[in-house]
C-alpha positions in Angstrom: 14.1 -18.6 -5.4 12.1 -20.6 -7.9 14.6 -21.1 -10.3 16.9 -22.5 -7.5 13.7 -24.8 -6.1 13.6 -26.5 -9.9 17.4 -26.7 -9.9 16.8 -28.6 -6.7 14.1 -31.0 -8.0 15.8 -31.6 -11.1 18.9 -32.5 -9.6 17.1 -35.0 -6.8 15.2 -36.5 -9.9 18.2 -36.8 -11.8 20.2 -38.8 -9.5 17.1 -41.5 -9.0 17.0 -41.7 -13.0 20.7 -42.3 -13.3 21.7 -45.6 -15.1 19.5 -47.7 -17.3 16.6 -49.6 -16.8 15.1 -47.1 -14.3 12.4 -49.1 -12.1 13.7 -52.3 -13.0 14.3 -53.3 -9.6 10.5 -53.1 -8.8 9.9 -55.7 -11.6 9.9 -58.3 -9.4 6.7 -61.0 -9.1 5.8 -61.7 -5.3 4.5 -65.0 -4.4 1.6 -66.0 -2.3 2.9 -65.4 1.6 5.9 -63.0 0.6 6.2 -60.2 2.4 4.8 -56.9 0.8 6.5 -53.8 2.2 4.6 -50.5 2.6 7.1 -47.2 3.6 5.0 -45.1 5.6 5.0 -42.4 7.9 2.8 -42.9 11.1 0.6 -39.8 10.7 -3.4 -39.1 10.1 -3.1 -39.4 6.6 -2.3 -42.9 6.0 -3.8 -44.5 8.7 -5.8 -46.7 6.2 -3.3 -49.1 5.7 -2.8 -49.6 9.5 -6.7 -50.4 10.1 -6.5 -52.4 7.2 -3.5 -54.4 9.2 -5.8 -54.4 12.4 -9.0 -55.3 11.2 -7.1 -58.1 8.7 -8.0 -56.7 5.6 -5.0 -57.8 4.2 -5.2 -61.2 5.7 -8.5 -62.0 4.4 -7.4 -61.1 0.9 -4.1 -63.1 1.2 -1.4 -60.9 1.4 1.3 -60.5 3.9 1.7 -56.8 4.1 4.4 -55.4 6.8 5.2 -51.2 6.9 8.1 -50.0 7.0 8.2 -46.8 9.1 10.4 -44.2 6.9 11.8 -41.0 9.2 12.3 -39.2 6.1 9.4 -38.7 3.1 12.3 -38.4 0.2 13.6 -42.2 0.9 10.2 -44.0 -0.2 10.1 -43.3 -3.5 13.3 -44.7 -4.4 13.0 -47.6 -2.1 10.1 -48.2 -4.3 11.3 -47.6 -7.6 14.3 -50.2 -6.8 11.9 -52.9 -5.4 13.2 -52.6 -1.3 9.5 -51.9 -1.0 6.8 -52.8 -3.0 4.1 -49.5 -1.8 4.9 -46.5 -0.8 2.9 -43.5 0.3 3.1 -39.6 -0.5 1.5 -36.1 -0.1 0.5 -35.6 -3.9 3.2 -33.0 -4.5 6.4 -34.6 -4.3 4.5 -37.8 -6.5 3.8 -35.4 -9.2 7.4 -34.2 -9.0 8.6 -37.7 -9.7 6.1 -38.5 -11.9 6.9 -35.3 -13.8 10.7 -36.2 -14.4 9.8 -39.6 -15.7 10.6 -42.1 -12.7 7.7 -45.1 -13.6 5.3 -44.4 -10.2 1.6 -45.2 -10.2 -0.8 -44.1 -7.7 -2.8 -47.2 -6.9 -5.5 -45.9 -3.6 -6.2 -42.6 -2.1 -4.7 -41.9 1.4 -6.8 -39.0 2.1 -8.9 -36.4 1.0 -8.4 -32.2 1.6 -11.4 -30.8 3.4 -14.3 -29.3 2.0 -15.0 -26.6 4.3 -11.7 -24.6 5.2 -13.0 -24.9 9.4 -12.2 -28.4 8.9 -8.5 -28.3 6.8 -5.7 -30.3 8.5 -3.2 -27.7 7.4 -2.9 -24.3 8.7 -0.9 -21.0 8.5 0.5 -20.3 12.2 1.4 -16.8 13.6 1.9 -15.9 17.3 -0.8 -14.8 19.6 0.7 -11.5 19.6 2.1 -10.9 16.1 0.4 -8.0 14.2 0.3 -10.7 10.6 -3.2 -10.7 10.2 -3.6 -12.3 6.6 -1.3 -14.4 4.5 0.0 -11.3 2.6 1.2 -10.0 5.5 4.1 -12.8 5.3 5.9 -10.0 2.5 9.4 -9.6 3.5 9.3 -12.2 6.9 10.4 -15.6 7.6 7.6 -18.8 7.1 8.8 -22.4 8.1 7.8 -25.5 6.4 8.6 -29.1 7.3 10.7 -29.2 3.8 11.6 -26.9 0.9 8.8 -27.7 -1.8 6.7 -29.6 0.4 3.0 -29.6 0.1 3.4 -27.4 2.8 5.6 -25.2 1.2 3.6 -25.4 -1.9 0.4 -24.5 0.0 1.3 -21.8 2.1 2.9 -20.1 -1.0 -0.2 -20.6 -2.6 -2.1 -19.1 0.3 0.1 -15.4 0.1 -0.5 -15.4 -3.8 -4.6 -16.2 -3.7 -4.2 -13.3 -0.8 -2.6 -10.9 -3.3 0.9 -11.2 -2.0 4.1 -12.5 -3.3 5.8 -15.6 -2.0 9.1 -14.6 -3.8 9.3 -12.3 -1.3 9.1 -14.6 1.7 11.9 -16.5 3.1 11.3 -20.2 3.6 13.1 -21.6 6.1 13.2 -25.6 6.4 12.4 -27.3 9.9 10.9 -30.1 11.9 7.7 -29.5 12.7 7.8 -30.3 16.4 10.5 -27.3 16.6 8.4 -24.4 14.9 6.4 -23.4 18.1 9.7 -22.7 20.3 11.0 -21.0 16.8 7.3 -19.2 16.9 7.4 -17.8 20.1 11.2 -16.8 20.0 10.3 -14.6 17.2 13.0 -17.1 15.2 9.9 -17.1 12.4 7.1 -14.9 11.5 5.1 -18.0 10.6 5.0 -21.8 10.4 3.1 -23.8 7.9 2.0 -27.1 9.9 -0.4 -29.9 9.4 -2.2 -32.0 12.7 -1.4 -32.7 15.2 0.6 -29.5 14.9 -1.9 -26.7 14.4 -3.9 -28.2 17.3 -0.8 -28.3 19.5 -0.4 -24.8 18.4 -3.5 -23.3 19.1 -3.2 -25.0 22.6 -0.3 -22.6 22.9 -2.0 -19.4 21.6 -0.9 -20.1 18.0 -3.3 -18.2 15.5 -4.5 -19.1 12.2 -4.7 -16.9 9.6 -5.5 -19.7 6.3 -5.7 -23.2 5.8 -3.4 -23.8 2.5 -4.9 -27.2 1.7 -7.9 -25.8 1.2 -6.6 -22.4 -0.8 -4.1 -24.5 -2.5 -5.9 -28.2 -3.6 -9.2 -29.1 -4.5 -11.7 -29.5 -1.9 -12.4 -32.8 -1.4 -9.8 -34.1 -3.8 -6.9 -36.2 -3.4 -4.0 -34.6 -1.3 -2.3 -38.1 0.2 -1.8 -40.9 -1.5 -0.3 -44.7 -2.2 1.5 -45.3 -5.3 4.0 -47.8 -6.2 5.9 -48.8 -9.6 4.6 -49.2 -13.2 6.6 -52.5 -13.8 5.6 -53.7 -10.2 1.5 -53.7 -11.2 3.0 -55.0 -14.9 4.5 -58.2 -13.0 1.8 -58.2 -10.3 -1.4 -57.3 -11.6 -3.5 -59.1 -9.3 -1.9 -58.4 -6.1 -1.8 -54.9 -6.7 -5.7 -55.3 -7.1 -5.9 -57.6 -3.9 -4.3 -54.6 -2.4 -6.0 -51.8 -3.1 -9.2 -53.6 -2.4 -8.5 -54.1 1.5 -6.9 -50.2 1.5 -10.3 -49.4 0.3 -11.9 -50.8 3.1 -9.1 -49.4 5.1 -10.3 -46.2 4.4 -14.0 -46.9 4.7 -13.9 -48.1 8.0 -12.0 -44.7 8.8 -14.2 -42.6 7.3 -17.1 -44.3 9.7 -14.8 -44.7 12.8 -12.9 -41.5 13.4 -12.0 -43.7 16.9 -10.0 -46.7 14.9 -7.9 -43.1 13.3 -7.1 -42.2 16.6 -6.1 -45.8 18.0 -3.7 -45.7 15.3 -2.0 -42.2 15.7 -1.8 -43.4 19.7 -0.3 -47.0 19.0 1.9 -46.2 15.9 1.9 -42.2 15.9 2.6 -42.3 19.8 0.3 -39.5 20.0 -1.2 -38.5 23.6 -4.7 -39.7 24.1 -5.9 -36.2 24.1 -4.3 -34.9 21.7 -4.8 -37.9 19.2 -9.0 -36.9 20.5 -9.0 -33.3 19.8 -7.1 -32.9 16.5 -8.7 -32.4 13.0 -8.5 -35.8 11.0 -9.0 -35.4 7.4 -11.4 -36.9 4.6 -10.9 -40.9 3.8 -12.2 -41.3 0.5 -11.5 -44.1 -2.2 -10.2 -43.5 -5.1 -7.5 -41.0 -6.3 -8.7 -37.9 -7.9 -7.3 -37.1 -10.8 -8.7 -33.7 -11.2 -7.1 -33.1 -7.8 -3.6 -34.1 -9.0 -4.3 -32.0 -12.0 -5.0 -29.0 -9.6 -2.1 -29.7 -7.5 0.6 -30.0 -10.9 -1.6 -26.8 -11.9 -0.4 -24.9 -8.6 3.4 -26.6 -8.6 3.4 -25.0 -12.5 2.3 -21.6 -11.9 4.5 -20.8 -8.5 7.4 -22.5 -10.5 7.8 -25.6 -8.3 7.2 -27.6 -11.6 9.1 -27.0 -15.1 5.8 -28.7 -17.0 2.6 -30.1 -15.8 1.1 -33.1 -16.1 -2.0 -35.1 -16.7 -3.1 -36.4 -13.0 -5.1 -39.7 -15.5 -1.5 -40.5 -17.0 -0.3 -41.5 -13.1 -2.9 -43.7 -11.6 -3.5 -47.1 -11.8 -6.1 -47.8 -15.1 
């Protein structure tokens, strides 16, 4: 199964590095009132940029940022990498991936941070009320879904089975969307479902048990698990918008760190969360500033579960 998961990567990778002058696209210089694009996916994790939009942030620095809502994660990084958008935004895992197989990314500002106190991790191992899986080990020999094959979520909860003493080549990782994986849950179509918030609160609210928090048994606490990156000749032809940039993403994420109530205006107005749902669910850390010990535990993890044919140095992919 890992053998077939680095086939997969590499050949992904491959087909974003084919041709010459990989990135090239990117190096492009923006003038004052051009659009700046930002693929993002309306969730928790990045809802600095969207304060940083509604508080004008970005106004008051003088750029004219506009996001681009992306339905699927995998499209951002070459939109980026070929200049349709000049930011893009990613769980840590698939960045590393790139970043591993050469394509030119930089991460430029944290998204958000892992928790430090596994009560409060935004991720969470699922198993039905009734099912007799009472640790992650239990998962030998049954059926886990994850929102994507070598996810974070993947990644984590395959980390969670192995710090329990099990062994996640002997689980079967199914790929699907996370709204599906309760009806899958309680149709006994999966023994288990890796999710992230809203979804673990929604599943509790339907007698969904926990039995880990991957994030928190997989990453460092604390550390870096979202972030914004964009492309190495980008910040080479753009140096001080890319500065401009981060500095109002910064103060993004400040002002969600202090107002957990701007977070859940955004989920409601962009994530078209309920009210009550957006209220109730876990939100997690805002820092500023991407960790590169965190990336370094994250490539670490990818490396030893053989998501990742080599590891990397988290320092060599950020922003100097």
């Amino acid at each position: 199964m890992q053998a077939r998961i680095i086939l997969a990567l590499l050949g992904a990778v491959a087909l974003l590095l084919s041709g010459c002058g990989v990135g090239q696209g990117s190096a492009k210089e923006i003038g004052a009132g051009e659009p700046i694009k930002v693929g993002v996916i309306p969730v928790a994790d990045f809802a600095p940029v969207y304060i940083a939009l509604e508080e004008g942030y970005f106004a008051e620095a003088g750029l004219n940022v506009q996001t681009q809502v992306m339905q699927n994660a995998a499209a951002i990084a070459p939109s980026v990498i070929n200049g349709q958008l000049q930011f893009g935004t990613s769980a840590t895992t698939p960045f590393i991936a790139a970043a591993q197989k050469g394509l030119p990314v930089q991460a430029v500002a944290n998204a958000a941070d892992v928790a430090e106190d596994p009560a409060e991790d935004v991720s969470a191992l699922l198993v039905g009320e009734d099912s007799t899986v009472q640790r992650p080990a239990d998962l030998e020999g049954k059926t886990v879904a994850v929102n994507a094959l070598s996810s974070i979520l993947h990644i984590a909860a395959a980390r969670s089975i192995e710090a329990d003493g099990g062994d996640p080549s002997k689980v079967t990782f199914v790929a699907m969307p996370l709204p599906d994986m309760m009806t899958a849950l309680k149709q006994g179509r999966i023994d288990a479902a890796s999710v992230v918030e809203p979804f673990a609160t929604i599943g509790a609210a339907n007698g969904a048990r926990a039995i880990a928090h991957p994030y928190t048994d997989a990453m460092l606490p604390g550390g870096t698990f979202a972030l914004f990156f964009t492309a190495a000749p980008f910040v080479e032809k753009n140096p001080e918008l890319v500065e401009k940039f981060v500095a109002a993403l910064e103060k993004g994420s400040s002002t969600a760190a202090e107002h957990p109530e701007k977070v859940q205006e955004v989920l409601i107005k962009y994530g078209k969360l309920k009210p009550e749902i957006a209220a109730s669910m876990l939100q997690p850390g805002y820092g500023v500033g991407v960790s590169p010990d965190a990336l370094d535990t994250a490539a670490g993890v990818m490396h030893d579960l053989g998501f990742l044919a080599e590891t990397i140095k988290g320092a060599d992919v950020i922003r100097p």
